[in-house]
Every structure is written in C-alpha cells, then in structure tokens.
C-alpha positions in Angstrom: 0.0 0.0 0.0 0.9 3.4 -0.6 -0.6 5.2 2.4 -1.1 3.8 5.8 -4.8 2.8 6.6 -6.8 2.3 10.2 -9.1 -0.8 10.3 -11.4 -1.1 12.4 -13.0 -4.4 13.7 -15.8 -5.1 16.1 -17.1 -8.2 17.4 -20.4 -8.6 17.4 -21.9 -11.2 19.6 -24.5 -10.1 22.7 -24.8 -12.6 24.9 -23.6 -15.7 23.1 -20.4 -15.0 23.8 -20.6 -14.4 27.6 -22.9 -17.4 28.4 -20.3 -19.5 29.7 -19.0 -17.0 32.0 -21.5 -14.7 33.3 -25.3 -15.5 34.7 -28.0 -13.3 32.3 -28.8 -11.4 35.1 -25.1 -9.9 35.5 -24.6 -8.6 32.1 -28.0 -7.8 31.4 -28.0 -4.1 31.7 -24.5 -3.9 29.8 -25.9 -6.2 27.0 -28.9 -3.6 26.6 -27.1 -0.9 26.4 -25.6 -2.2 23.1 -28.9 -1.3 21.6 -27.9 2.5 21.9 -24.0 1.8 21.5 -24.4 0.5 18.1 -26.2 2.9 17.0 -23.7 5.5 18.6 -20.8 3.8 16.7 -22.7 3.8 13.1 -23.5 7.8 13.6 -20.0 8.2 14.6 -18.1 6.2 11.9 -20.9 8.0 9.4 -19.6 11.3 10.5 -15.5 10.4 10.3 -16.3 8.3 7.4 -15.0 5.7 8.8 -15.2 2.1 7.2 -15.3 -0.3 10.1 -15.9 -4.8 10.0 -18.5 -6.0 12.4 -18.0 -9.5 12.8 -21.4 -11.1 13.7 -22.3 -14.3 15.9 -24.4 -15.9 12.7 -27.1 -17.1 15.7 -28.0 -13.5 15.9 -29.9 -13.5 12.7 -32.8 -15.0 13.5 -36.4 -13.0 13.5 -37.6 -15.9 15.7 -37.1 -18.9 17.6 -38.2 -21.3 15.0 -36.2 -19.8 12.6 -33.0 -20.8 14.7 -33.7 -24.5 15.4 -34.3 -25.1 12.0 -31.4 -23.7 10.8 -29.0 -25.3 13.3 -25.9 -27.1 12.2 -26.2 -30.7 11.8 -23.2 -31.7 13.3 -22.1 -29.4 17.1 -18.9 -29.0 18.5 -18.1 -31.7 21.3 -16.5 -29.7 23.3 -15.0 -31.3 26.7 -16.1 -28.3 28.4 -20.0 -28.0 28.2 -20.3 -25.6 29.1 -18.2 -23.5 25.9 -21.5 -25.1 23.5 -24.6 -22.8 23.1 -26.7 -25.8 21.8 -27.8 -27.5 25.2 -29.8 -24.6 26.3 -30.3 -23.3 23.2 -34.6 -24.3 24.0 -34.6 -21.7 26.7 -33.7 -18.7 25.0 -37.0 -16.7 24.2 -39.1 -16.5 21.1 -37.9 -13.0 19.5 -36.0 -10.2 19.7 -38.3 -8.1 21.6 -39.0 -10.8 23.7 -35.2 -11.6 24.0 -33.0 -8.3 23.4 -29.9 -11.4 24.3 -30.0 -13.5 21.7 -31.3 -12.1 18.6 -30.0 -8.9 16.4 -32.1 -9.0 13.2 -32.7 -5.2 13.6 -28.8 -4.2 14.6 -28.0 -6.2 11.7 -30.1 -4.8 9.6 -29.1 -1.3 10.9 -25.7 -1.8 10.3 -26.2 -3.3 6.7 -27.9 -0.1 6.2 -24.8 2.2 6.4 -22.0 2.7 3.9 -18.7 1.1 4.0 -19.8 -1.1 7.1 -18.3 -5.0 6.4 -20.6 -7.7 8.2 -18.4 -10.4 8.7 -18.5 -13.3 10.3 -17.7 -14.2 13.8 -18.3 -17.8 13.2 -22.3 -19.4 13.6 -21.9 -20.0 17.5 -19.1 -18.3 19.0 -16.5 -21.1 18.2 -14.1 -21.7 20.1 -11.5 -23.2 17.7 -8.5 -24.3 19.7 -10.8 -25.8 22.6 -10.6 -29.4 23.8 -12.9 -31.6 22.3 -14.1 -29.8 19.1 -12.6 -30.6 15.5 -12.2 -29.4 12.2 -15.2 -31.1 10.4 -17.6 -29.8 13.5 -15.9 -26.5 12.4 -16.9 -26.8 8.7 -20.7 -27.3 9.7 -20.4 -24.5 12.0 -18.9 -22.2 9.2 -21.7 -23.3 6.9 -24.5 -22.2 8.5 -22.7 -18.6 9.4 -22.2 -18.1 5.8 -25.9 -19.3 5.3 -27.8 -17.4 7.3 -26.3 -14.5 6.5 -27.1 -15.3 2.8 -30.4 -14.1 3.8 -29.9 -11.1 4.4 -28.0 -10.5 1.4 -25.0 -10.4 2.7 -21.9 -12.4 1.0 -19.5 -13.0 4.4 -15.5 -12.9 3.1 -14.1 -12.1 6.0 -13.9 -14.1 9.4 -13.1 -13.0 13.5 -12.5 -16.2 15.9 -13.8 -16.3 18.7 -11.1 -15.2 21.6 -9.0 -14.8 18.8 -8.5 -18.9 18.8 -6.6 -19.4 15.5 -6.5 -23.0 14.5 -4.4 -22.8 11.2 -5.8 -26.8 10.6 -8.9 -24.5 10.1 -7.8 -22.0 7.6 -8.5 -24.2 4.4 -11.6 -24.6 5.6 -12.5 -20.7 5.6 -10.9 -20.6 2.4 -13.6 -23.6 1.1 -16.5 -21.3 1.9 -15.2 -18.0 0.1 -13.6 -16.3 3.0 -10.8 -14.4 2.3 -9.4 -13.2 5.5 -9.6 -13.2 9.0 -8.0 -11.2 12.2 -5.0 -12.5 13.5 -3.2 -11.4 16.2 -0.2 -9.2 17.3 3.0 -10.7 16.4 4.6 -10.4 20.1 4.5 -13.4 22.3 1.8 -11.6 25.0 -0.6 -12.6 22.3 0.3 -15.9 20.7 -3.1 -17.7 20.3 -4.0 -20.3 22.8 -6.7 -22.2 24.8 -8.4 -20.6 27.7 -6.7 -23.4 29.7 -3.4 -22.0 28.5 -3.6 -19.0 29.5 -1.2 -17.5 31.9 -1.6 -14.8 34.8 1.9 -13.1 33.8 0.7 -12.5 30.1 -2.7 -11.0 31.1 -0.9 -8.3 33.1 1.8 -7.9 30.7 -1.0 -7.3 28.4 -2.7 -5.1 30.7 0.6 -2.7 31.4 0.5 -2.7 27.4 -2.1 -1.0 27.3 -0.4 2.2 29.3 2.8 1.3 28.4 4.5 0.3 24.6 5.6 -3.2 25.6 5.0 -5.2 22.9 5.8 -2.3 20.1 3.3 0.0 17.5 2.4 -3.4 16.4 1.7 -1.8 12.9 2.6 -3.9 9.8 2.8 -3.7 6.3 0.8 -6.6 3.7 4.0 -7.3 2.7 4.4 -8.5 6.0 1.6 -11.2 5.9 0.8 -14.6 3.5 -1.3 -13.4 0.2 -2.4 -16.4 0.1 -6.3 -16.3 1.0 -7.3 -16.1 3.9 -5.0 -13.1 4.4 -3.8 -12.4 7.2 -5.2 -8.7 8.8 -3.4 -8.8 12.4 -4.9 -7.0 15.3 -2.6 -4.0 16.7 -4.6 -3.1 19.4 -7.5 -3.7 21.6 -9.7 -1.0 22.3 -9.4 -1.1 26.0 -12.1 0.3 27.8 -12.6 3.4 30.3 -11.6 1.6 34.0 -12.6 3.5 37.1 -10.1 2.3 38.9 -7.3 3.5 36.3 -9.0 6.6 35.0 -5.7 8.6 36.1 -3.8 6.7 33.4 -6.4 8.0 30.9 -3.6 10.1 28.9 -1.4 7.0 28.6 -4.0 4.8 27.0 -4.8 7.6 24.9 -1.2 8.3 24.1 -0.2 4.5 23.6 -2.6 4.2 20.8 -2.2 7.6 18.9 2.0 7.1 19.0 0.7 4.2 16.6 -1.3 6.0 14.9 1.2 8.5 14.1 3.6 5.3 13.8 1.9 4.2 11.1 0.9 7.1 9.2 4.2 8.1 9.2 5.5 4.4 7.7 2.6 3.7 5.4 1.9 1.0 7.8 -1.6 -0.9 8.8 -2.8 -0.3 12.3 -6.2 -2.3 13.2 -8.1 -1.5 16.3 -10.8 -3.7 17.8 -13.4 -4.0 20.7 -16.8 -5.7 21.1 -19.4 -2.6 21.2 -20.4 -4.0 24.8 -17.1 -3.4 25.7 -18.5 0.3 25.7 -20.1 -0.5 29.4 -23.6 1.1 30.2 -24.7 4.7 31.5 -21.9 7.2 31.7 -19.5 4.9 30.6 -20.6 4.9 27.5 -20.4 8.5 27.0 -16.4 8.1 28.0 -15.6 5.4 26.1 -17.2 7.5 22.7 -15.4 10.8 24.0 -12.2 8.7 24.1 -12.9 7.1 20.7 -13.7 10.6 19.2 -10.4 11.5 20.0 -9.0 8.4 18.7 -10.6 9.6 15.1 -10.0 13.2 15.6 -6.0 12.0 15.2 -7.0 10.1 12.5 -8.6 12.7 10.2 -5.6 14.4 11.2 -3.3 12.2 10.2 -5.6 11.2 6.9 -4.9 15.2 5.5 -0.9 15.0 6.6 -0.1 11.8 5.4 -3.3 10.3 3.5 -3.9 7.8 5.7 -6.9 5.5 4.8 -10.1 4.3 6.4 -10.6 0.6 5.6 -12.7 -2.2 6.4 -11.1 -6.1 6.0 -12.6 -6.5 2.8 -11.5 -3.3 1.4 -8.2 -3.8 2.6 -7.2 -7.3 1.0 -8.8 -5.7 -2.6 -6.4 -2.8 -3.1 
C-alpha cells in the first residue's frame, strides 16, 4: 500500500459469547445498552467516514425462535467443556427479539447493513471456540456453513472471518478458504498474544497485556501486507485492543490515549496498517458509554488528522485485501 490505513474491527456477539462466564442477570443491563452503543458507533463512523468490520455471531440473525432451530448445524462441537456449547440450552432462549433483546439482532443487523462502508463479517455461527478441547475441524466446517448461510439471507456475502477469543487454529484456515472467506483477524505478532486455549492462558501474560495497554511493551504493532501470507485467507493482524474506560485507572487516561495515537502517528508516518478492535459491549452502560465515545472521538479526531498530513486511509477487512 501506498498510504497507511486504520481498520477497524468489532465483534459482534451479545450474549452468546458471555454465556459460559456470566449469569443473564449480570450482564444484562451492559448487553442492553448495546442497543444504543451501536447505534452511537454507526453515527460516529458516518460522520469520520470511517469504514469499520462488524463480525457477527451468525445465531443473531434469527427473526424468531423457530427460525433458529431449523437452521442449526447438523453436526455441534463436542467440546469437553460443556459448558463453551450454546446448543444444550439453546430451548430456553425466548421467542424473538423483543421478547429476548440477548440473543437475537435482526434489527442491529439490519441497521448496520444499512450504512455505507460497514463490512458484516462473520464471527463464526456460534461463538466457536476453535482451539478448545474436544471440538474438530469437520464440527468447524458445519459450523462455518451455517454462518455463511444465514447470512445469505440477508444478502450479505461474508468474506471475511473474526475467531472467537481470537482462537486461530491454522488446521482450520483451508476450511474458511472452502466457503469463500478471504481473511480473518490474527493477532499481534509479540508473544503476549500468541493464540492459545483458555486453559493455556497465563496470569503473567494477562498483566503484561494489561501494562501494554499504558505502556509500549509489545511495540506499535503496525505492519505492512508485505508482512503477511497473500495467500487467501490473508492475514489482517490485530494491533490493538480497544481497552475500555476503568474507574479504577481513569488517572492513566492520557497514557491509553497516548499508547494508541503514537501508533497511529507510527503508522501514518510508515505507510503502515494499524487495526483496532473491541466488542461494542465493551462500551459499558450509563456514563461509561459517554467516555468510552469521548475517548474514541479523540481516537478519530487523530486520525482525520493524520488522513490530510499523510493520507492515511479508512478501511474495512474486505477493502483492505482488494487494493
């Protein structure tokens, strides 16, 4: 590429991907308030023009209940934890959307669709986890399949793919290759973020992590496609996670700000790639929200700043791998 470019990814997933951590009733109110977050983010990427990936749980596609089961993959991840499969409780979710705001997001969906430069990728059918015990590749096609159906529906073509806690199994990659994907999110090249299994997860690396986020441990993390395999699915790594606003470390505010506009400016200045990402629950509810936009606006204020100095680009994943 000629000019650096800022992707932006979101993962999409309401309560499908918490299930196996967190009781309904302790994310609830955080979960609802991704009904106004969403639609904060759209307005706010409509006004920067900013071209952004939302990488959708396919099970939120449904209108109804009856819709879902018939849809369901034929074949479900074994998992060894039962916990990690959405399928053996899938009866008790409720019969719609407005009936259950947790586990269906036809209208989001449909609200994103309905903005320009907006990518709806996928973020596999059921929040699969692909480096999990038990699982294995061919319960990984069916899952795949369906995600790329449903979405079908809705007239929408999915070519690009998010995993699930960023779980990259490369046994898996042909198989997103099969069904017309053409990339996916990997992850930052430093060793604080080297896939792995929730089992193999360390203490040590989530605070390393953590301090990275004040302080530039692991580098700008900003990369050129020269850097990464053309050969499909490409390769878009994550450089940073969008953090949120902490009470408890709001007096480092100014770092987090500074670590990720020192990318920024990193990457302008090197016609490098920089891709940010965050779940839009990860926006918290009542006046967090409000901080976490203020601090995002700032984030793109930079940008646009950068974009008339340096021509910096706004891309989504699709956009990106077709220049």
């Amino acid at each position: 590429m000629s000019k650096g470019a800022l992707i932006i990814s979101l993962d999409f997933e309401l309560y499908w991907g918490m299930r196996h951590k967190y009781q309904l009733n302790d994310c609830r109110n955080n979960l609802l308030a991704v009904r106004s977050i969403i639609p904060s983010l759209l307005k706010l990427f409509d006004e920067y023009k900013i071209h952004a990936t939302w990488a959708t749980v396919g099970l939120l596609f449904f209108e109804n209940k009856n819709d879902l089961i018939r849809e369901l993959p034929a074949v479900c991840p074994a998992y060894f934890n039962p916990k990690l499969s959405p399928y053996q409780s899938i009866n008790n979710i409720g019969a719609n959307e407005k009936e259950d705001p947790f586990h269906y997001a036809d209208s989001l969906i449909k609200l994103i669709a309905s903005y320009p430069n907006q990518e709806i990728a996928t973020h596999t059918f059921s929040h699969y986890c692909c480096l999990e015990p038990g699982q294995n590749k061919e319960e990984f096609r069916y899952d795949l399949k369906s995600a790329v159906e449903v979405a079908k529906k809705y007239n929408i073509n999915i070519e690009s793919i998010i995993f699930p806690y960023n779980q990259i199994n490369d046994q898996y990659l042909p198989i997103c290759k099969e069904m017309g994907l053409k990339a996916y999110r990997g992850n930052e090249s430093s060793w604080l973020y080297k896939t792995r299994s929730m089992g193999e997860e360390s203490l040590i690396r989530r605070i390393l992590r953590l301090v990275d986020v004040y302080f530039n441990i692991s580098g700008h993390n900003a990369y050129s496609l020269n850097d990464v395999s053309r050969n499909p699915p490409i390769n878009i790594p994550s450089s940073r996670f969008l953090r949120p606003y902490w009470p408890a470390l709001k007096f480092l505010e100014l770092l987090r700000l500074h670590r990720i506009l020192s990318d920024l400016d990193y990457a302008a200045k090197n016609n490098l790639i920089y891709h940010l990402w965050w779940h839009p629950r990860n926006f918290g509810e009542g006046d967090e929200i409000e901080k976490n936009l203020s601090f995002l606006k700032k984030i793109l204020d930079h940008f646009l700043d950068l974009q008339k100095k340096y021509g910096m680009k706004s891309l989504n994943m699709r956009e990106l791998i077709s220049n």
